[in-house]
PAVORO-187990 format. One record per residue: residue in three letters; y, z, x of N, C-alpha, C in turn. Coordinates in steps of 0.2 Angstrom, whole numbers, plus 2048, in hexadecimal, padded with zeros to 3 digits. Layout:
! residues N
ALAYZXYZXYZX;...
***
This chain:
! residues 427
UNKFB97C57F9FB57C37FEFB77BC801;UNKFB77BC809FB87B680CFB17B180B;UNKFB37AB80EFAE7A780BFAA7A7815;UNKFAC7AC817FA67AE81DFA57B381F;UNKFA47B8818FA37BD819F9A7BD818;UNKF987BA813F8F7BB812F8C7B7817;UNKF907B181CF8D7AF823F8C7B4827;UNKF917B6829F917BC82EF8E7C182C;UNKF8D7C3827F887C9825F817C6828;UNKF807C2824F787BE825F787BF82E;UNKF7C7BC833F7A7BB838F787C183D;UNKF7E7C6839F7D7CD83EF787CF83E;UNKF737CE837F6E7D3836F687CF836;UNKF677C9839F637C683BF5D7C2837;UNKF617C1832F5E7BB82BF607B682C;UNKF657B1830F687AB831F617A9834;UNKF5D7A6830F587A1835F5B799835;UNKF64797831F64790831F6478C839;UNKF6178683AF63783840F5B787845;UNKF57788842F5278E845F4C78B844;UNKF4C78983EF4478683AF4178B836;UNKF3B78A834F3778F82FF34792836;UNKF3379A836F2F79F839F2879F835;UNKF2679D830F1F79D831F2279B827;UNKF1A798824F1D79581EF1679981C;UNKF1979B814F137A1810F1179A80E;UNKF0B79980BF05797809F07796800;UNKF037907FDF067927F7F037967F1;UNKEFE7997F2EF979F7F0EFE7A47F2;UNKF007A67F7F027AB7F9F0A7AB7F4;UNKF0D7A67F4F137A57F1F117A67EA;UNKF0C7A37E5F0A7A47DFF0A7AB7E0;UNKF067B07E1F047B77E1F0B7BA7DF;UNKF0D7B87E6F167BD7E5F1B7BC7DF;UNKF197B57DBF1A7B37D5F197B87D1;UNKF147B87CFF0E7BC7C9F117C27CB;UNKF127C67D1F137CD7D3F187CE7CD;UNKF1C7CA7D2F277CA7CEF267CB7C7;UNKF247C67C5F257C47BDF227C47B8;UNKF247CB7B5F227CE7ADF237CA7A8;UNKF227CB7A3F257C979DF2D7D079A;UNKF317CB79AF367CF797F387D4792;UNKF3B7DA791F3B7DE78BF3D7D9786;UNKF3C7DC780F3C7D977AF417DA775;UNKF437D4771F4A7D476EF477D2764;UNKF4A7D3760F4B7D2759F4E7CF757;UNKF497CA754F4D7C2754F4C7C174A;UNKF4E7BD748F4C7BA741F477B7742;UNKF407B673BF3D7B073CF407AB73D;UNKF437A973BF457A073AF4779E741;UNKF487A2747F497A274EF447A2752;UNKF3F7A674DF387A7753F347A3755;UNKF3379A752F2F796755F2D79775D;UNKF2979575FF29797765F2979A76A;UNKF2B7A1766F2D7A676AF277AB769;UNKF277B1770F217B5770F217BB76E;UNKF1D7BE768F1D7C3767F1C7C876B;UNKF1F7CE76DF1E7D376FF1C7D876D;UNKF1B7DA767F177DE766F107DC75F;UNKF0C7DF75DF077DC759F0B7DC752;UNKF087D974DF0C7D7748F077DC741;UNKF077E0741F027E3739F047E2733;UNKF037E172FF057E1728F047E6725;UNKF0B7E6721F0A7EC71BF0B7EB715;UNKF077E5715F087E370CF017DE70B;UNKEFC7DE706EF87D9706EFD7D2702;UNKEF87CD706EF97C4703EF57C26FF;UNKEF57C16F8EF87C16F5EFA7C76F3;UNKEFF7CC6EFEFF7D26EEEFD7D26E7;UNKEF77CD6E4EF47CD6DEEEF7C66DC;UNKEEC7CA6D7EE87C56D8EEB7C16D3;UNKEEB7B86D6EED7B16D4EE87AC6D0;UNKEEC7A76CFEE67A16CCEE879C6CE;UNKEE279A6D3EE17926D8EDF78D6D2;UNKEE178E6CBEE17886CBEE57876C3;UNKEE67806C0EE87826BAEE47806B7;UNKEE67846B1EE27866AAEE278D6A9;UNKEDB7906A8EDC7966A1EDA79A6A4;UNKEDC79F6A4ED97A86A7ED47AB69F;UNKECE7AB6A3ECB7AE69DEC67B36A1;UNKEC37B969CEBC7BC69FEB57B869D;UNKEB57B96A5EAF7B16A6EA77B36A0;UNKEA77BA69FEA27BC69CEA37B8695;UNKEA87B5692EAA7B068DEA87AB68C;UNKEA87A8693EA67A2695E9D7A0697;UNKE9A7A5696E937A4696E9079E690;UNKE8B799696E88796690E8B78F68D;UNKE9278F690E9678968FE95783692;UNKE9577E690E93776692E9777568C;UNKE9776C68EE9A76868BE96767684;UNKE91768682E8C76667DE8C76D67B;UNKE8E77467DE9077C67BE9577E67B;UNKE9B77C678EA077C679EA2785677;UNKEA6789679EA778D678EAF791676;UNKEB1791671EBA79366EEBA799671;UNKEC1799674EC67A0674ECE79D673;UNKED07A3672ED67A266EEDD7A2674;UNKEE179F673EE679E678EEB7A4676;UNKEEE7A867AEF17AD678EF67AE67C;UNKEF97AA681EFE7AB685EFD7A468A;UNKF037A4691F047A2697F057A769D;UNKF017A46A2F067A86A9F097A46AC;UNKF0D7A26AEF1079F6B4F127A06BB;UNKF1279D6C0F1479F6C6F1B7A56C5;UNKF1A7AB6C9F207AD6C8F217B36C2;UNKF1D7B16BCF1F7B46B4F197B56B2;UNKF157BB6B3F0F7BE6B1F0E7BD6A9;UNKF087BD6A6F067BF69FF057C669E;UNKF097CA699F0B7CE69BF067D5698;UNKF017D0694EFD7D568FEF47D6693;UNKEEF7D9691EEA7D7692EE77D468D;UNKEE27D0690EDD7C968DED67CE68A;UNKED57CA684ED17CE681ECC7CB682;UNKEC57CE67EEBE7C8680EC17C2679;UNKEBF7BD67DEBE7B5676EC77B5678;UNKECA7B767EED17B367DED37B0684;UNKED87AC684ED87A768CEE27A768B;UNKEE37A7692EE97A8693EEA79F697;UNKEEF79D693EF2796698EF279669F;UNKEF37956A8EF77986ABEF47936B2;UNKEFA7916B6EFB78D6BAEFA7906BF;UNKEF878A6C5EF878D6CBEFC7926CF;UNKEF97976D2F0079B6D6F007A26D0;UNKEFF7A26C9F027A76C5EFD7AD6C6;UNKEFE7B16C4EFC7B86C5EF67B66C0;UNKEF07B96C2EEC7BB6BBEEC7C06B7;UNKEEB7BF6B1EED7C46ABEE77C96AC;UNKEEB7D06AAEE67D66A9EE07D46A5;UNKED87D56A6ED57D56A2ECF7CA6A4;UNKED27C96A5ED17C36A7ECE7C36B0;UNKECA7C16AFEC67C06B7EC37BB6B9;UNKEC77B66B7EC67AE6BAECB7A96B5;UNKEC97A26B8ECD79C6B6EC97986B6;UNKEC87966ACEC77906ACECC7886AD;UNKECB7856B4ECE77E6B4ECF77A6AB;UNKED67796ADED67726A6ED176E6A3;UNKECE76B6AAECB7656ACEC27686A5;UNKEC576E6A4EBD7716A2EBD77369B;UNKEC3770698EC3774690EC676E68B;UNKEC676F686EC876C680ECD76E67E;UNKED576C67BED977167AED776E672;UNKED877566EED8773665EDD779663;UNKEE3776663EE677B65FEE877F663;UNKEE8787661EEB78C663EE378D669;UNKEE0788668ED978E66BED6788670;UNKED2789675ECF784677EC978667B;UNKEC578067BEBC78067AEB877F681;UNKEB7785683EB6785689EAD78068B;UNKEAE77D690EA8777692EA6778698;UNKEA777F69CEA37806A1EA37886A1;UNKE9F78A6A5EA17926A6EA07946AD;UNKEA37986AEEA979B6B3EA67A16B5;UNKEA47A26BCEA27AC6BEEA97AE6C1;UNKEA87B66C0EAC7B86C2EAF7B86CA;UNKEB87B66C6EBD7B56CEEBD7AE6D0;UNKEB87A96CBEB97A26CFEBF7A16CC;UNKEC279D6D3ECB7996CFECF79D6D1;UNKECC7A56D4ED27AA6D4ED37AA6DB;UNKED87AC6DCEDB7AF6E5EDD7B76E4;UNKED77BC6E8ED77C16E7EDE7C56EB;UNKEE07CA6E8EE57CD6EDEE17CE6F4;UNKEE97CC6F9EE67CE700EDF7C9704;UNKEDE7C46FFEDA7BD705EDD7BC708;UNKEE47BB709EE77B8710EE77BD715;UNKEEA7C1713EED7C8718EED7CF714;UNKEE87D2715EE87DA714EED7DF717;UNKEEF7E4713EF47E9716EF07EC719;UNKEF37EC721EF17F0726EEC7EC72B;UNKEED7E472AEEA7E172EEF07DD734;UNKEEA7DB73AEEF7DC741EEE7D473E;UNKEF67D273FEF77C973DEF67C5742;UNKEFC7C8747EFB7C274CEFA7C8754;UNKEFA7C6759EFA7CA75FF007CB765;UNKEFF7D0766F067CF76AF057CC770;UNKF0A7C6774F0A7C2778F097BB775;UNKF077BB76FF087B3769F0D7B1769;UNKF0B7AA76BF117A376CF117A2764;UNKF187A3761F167A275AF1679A759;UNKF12798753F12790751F1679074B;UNKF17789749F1978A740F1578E73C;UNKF0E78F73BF0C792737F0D799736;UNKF0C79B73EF0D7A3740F137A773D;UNKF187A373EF217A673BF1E7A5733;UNKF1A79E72FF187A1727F167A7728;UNKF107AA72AF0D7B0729F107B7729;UNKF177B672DF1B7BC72DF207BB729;UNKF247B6725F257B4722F217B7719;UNKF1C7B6718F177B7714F157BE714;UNKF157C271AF147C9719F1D7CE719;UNKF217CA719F277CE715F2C7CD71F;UNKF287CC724F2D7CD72AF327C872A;UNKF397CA72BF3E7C872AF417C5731;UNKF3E7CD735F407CA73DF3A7CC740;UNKF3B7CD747F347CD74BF367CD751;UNKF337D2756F357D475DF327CF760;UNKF357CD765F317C8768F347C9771;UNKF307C4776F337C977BF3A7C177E;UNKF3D7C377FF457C3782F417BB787;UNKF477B8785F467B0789F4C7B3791;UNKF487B1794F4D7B379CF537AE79D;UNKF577B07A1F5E7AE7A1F5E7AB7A6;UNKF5F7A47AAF5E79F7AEF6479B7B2;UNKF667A27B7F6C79B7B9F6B7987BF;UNKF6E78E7BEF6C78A7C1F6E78A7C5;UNKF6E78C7CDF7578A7D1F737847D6;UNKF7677F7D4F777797D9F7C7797DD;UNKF7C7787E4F817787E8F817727EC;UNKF847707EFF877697F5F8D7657F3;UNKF907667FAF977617F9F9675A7F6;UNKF917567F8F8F74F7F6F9074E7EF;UNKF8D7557EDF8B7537E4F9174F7E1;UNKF9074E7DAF9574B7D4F9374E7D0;UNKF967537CBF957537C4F8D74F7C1;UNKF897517BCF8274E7BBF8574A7B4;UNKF837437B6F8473D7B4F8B7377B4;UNKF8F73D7B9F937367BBF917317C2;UNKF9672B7C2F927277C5F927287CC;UNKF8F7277D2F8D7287D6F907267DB;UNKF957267E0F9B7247E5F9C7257EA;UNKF9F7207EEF9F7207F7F977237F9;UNKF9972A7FBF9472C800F927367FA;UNKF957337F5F927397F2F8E7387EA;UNKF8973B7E8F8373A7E4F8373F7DE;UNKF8173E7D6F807427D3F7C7457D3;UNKF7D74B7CFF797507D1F7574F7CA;UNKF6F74D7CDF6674F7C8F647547C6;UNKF637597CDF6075E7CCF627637C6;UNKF6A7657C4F6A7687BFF687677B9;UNKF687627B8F6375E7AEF5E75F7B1;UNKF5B75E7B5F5375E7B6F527637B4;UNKF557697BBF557737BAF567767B0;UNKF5A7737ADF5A7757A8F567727A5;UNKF5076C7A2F4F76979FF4676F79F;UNKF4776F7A4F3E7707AAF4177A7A6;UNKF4777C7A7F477857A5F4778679D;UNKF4878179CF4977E793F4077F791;UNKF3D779793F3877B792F31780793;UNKF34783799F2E78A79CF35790797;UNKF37790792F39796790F3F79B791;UNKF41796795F4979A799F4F798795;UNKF5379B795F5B79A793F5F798798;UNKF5F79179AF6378F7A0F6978E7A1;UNKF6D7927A6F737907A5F7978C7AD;UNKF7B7897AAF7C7837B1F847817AE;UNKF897857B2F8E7837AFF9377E7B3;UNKF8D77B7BAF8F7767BDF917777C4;UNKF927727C9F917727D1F9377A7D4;UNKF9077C7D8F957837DBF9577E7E5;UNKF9C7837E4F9F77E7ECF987807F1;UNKF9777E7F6F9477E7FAF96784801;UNKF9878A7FEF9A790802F98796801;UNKF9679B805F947A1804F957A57FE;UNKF9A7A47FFF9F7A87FAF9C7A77F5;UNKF9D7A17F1F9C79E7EAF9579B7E9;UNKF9279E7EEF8979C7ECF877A57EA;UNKF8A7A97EEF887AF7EDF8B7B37E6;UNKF907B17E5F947B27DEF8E7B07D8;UNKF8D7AA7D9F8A7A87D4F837AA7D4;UNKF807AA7DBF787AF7DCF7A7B57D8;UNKF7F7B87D5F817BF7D4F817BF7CC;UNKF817B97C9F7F7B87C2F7D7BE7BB;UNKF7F7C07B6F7B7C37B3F747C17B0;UNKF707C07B2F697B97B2F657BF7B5;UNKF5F7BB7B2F577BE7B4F557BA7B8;UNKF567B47BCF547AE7BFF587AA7C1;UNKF5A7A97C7F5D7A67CBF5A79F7CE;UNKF5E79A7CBF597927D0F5E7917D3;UNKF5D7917DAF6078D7E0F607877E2;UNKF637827DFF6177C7E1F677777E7;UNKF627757EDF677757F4F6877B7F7;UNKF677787FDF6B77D802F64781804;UNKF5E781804F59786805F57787807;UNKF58783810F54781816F56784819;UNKF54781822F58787826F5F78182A;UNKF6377F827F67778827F6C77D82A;UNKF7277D82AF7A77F82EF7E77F828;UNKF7C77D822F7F77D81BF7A77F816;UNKF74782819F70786814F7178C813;UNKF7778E80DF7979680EF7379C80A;UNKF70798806F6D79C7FFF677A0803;UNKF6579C80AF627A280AF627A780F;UNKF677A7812F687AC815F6D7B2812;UNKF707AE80CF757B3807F6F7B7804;UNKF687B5803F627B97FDF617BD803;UNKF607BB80AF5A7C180DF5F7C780F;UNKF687C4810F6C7CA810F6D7CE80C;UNKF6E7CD807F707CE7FFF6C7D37FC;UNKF657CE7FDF5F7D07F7F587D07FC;UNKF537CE7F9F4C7CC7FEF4A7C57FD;UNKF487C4804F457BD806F3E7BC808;UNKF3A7BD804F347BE808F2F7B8807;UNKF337B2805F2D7AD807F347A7807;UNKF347A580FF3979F80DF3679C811;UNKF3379480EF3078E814F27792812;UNKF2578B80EF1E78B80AF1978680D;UNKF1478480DF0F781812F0E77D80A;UNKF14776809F12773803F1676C804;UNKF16767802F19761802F1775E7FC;UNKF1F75D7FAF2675D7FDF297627FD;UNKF287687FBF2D76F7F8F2D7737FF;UNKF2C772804F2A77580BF3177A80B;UNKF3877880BF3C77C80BF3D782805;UNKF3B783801F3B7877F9F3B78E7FD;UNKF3E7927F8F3C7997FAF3F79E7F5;UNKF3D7A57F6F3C7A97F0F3F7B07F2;UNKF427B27ECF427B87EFF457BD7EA;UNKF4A7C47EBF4D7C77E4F567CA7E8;UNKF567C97E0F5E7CB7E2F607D07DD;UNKF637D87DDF627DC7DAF5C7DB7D7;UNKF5C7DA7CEF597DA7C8F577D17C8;UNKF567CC7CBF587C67CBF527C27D0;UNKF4F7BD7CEF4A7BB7D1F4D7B47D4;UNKF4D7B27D9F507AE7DCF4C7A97DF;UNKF4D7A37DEF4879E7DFF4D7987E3;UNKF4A7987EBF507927EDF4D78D7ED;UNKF4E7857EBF4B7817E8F4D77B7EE;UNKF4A7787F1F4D7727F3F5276C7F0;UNKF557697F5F5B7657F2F5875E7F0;UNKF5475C7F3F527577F2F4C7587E9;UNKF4F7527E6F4C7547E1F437527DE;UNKF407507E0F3A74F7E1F377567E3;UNKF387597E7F397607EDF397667E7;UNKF407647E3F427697E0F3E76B7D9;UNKF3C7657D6F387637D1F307697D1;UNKF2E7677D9F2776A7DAF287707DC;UNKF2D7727DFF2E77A7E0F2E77D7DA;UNKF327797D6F3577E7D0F2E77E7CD;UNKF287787CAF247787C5F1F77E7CB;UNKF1F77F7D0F197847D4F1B7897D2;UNKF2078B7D2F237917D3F2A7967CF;UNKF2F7927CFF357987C9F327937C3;UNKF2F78D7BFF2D78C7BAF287907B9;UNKF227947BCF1A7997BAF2079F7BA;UNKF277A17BFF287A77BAF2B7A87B5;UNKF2F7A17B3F347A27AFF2E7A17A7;UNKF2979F7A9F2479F7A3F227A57A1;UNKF207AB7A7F1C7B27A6F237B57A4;UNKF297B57A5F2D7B97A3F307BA79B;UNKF2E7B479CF307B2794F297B1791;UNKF247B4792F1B7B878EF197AF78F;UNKF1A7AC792F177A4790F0F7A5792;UNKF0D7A2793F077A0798F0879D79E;UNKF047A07A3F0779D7AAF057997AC;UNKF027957AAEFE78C7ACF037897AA;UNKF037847AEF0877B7AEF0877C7A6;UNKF0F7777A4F0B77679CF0C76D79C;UNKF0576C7A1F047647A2EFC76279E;UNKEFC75F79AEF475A797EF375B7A0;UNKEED7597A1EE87597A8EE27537A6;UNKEE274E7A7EDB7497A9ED87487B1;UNKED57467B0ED17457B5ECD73D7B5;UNKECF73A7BCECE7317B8ECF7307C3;UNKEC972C7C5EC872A7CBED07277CF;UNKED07287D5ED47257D9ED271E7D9;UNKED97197D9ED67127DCED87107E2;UNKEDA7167E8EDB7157EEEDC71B7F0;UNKEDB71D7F8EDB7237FBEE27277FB;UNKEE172D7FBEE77317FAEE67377FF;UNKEEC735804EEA738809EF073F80B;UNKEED74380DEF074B80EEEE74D814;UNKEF3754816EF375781CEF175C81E;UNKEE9760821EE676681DEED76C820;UNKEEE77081EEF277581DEF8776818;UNKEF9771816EFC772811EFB77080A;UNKEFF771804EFD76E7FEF0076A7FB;UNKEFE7657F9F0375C7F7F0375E7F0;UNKF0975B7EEF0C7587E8F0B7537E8;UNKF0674D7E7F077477E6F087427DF;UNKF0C73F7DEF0E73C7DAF0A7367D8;UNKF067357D2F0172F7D0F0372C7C9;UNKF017267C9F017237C2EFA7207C1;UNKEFB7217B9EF471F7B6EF27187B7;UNKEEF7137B8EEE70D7B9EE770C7B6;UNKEE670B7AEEE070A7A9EDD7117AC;UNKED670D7AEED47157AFED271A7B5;UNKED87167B8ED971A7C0EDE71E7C3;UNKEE071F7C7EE37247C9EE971E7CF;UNKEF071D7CFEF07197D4EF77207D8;UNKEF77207DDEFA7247E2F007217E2;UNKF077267E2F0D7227E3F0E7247EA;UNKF0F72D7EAF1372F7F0F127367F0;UNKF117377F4F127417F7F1A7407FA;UNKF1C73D801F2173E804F2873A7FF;UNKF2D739800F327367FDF3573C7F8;UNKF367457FBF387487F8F3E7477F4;UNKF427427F5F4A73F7F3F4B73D7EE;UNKF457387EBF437337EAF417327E1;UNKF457367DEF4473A7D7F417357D1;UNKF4172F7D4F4072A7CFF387297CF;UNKF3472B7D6F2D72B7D7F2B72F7D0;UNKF2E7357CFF2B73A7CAF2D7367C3;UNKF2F7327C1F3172D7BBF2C7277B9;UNKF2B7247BFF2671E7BFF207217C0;UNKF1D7287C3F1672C7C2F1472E7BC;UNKF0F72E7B9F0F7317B5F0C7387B5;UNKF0973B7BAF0A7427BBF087427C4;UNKF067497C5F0274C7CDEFD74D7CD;UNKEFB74F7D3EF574F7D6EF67557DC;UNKEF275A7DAEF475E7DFEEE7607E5;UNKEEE75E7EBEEB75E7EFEEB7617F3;UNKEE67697F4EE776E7F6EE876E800;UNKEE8775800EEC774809EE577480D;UNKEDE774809ED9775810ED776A80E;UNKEDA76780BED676280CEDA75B80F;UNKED8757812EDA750812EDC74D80E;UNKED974D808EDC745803ED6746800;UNKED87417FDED073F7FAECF7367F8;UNKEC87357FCEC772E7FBEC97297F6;UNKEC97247F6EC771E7EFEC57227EC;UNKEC27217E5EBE7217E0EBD7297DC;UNKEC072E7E3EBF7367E0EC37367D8;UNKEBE7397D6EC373D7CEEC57407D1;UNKECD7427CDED27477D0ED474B7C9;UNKED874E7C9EDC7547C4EE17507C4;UNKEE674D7BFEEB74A7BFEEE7517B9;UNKEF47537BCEFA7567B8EFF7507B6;UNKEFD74F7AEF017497ACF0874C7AA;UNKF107497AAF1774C7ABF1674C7A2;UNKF1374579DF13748795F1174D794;UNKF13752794F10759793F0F75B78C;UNKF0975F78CF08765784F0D768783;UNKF0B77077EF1277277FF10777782;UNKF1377D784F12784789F0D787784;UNKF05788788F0178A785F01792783;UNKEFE79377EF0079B77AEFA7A077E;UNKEFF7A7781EFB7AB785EF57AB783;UNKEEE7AE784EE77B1782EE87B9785;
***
């Protein structure tokens, strides 16, 4: 393919809007909805426990074995039948005869008769015939035999089979974000692996001649590229497997090559406007569907969406501020639902007064960038979409819907702070 052959295509067939402006910008209701539409959660794959941290169950988890698979002794000292033990105190001391050990692991192997008491540590099996445990802390030892000083009903001391988890009980639910304890549980009822649903495949495509490599240093009239560590850190943590194997040139050809990915999700980072070098979206609406490009939001106003075959395609603004807020409205809510996440921000949220006015434009929705200031809110900036380091020195946003002005001094506000929870576990 020449490198003007997907130009030419686009223009013939009337999707080249570069050099034209936006034709009308969807709303960002409108653009959330076609989100949620897109984006299921993914089939499901079989993983080991030891991999499953974090990841989301796809199907429900039953058990087919009780926990404990016997009944044990919480505590140490002696397994006897408590009927023996009637009547016992320290001033009524009462003998039975010692006739064995159990220990964790190494059952006693006989039944316990009446007037006999078996050794046995915590964790061990209880012995046939014996229906509780007297504690150490409760006897005399004499000899082969020792004198019991309290008495004991039956099953105190003991861990009955199946109190944790009975055979045939639902453990955990399907769409559960597992935790560390979750993976013991399954672990504990004998699952070795576990279906869980499939993390999406995320390729990063950053484009522009300017660029440099991310992290080298910065020269004449060209600038490293941020946006790809950013794009992979932000897919990293909503659940994605990112993959960024670094600048693609800035031509039809090799935007579309790499739009062409074997990936569940495509970020477009540059190029997304309607500029005379903004290829990517005229290559989606030829190629694939373009149904929302240019949103009624600031900074992310050029952002747009769409699919290509099998592939959810998200074009991101180049400026990084721009690109941050696109990605956290919109390809981060699908790359979380894809991968069974929950589809909320996974930002802590307070609420602490303005100490100066914050002003917006009604029709549109701001991203505005704030820092904490004790116990107020101090306003950095909405416009400065370039300006990456606003989002470093913020400590989170303020999101200021499209029917309002601002809001005065002193209003409480919703602050989405950037120290984030973790990704909340489905309900």
């Amino acid at each position: 393919m020449s490198t003007s052959e997907p130009e030419m295509s686009a223009s013939h067939t009337g999707h080249d809007v570069r050099m034209r402006g936006f034709a009308r910008r969807t709303t960002v209701e409108q653009a959330l909805c076609w989100v949620d539409e897109q984006s299921c959660p993914l089939d499901s794959q079989r993983i080991a426990i030891d991999a499953a941290y974090q990841r989301v169950l796809a199907n429900d988890v039953v058990s087919a074995v009780d926990v404990p698979g016997f009944d044990r002794s919480m505590m140490d000292g002696y397994a006897v039948r408590a009927e023996d033990t009637l009547g016992a105190t320290p001033y009524n001391r009462l003998p039975l005869r010692v006739v064995g050990q159990a220990l964790p692991g190494a059952a006693f192997s006989e039944k316990v008769a009446s007037g006999q008491a078996v050794r046995i540590m915590t964790g061990a099996p209880l012995p046939a015939g014996a229906d509780a445990v007297l504690p150490v802390e409760r006897v005399e030892v004499d000899g082969d035999r020792i004198l019991a000083q309290d008495a004991v009903v039956r099953q105190k001391h003991v861990g009955v089979r199946g109190e944790d988890v009975s055979c045939g009980d639902s453990v955990l639910p399907r769409g559960r974000r597992l935790r560390p304890q979750d993976v013991g549980v399954l672990s504990s009822i004998g699952r070795a692996e576990v279906d869980v649903i499939r993390l999406p495949r995320v390729r990063i495509i950053v484009t522009g001649n300017e660029l440099l490599p991310a992290g080298a240093l910065p020269s004449e009239h060209r600038i490293s590229d941020a946006n790809g560590p950013m794009l992979t850190s932000l897919v990293t943590r909503d659940g994605g497997v990112p993959e960024h194997p670094g600048i693609v040139p800035d031509d039809p050809a090799s935007i579309l090559d790499a739009m062409r990915s074997d990936v569940d999700v495509v970020l477009v980072s540059g190029g997304s406007s309607v500029g005379q070098e903004d290829h990517a979206p005229v290559l989606l609406a030829t190629h694939g569907e373009l149904p929302i490009h240019g949103i009624a939001m600031r900074p992310s106003s050029p952002a747009g969406m769409g699919i290509l075959g099998k592939r959810l395609v998200f074009l991101l603004p180049g400026n990084p501020v721009a690109c941050l807020s696109a990605y956290d409205f919109f390809a981060g809510r699908a790359i979380r639902r894809l991968s069974g996440n929950a589809t909320e921000w996974p930002y802590v949220t307070i609420q602490r007064p303005l100490c100066r006015k914050l002003v917006s434009t009604v029709g549109r929705v701001d991203y505005a960038r704030v820092r904490i200031d004790g116990d107020a809110i101090e306003p950095l900036a909405i416009s400065g979409a370039s300006l990456l380091s606003t989002t470093t020195r913020a400590d989170g946003f303020v999101v200021i819907p499209a029917d309002s002005e601002g809001y005065p001094e002193g209003t409480v506000v919703e602050v989405f702070c950037f120290d984030q929870k973790a990704v909340p576990l489905r309900t």
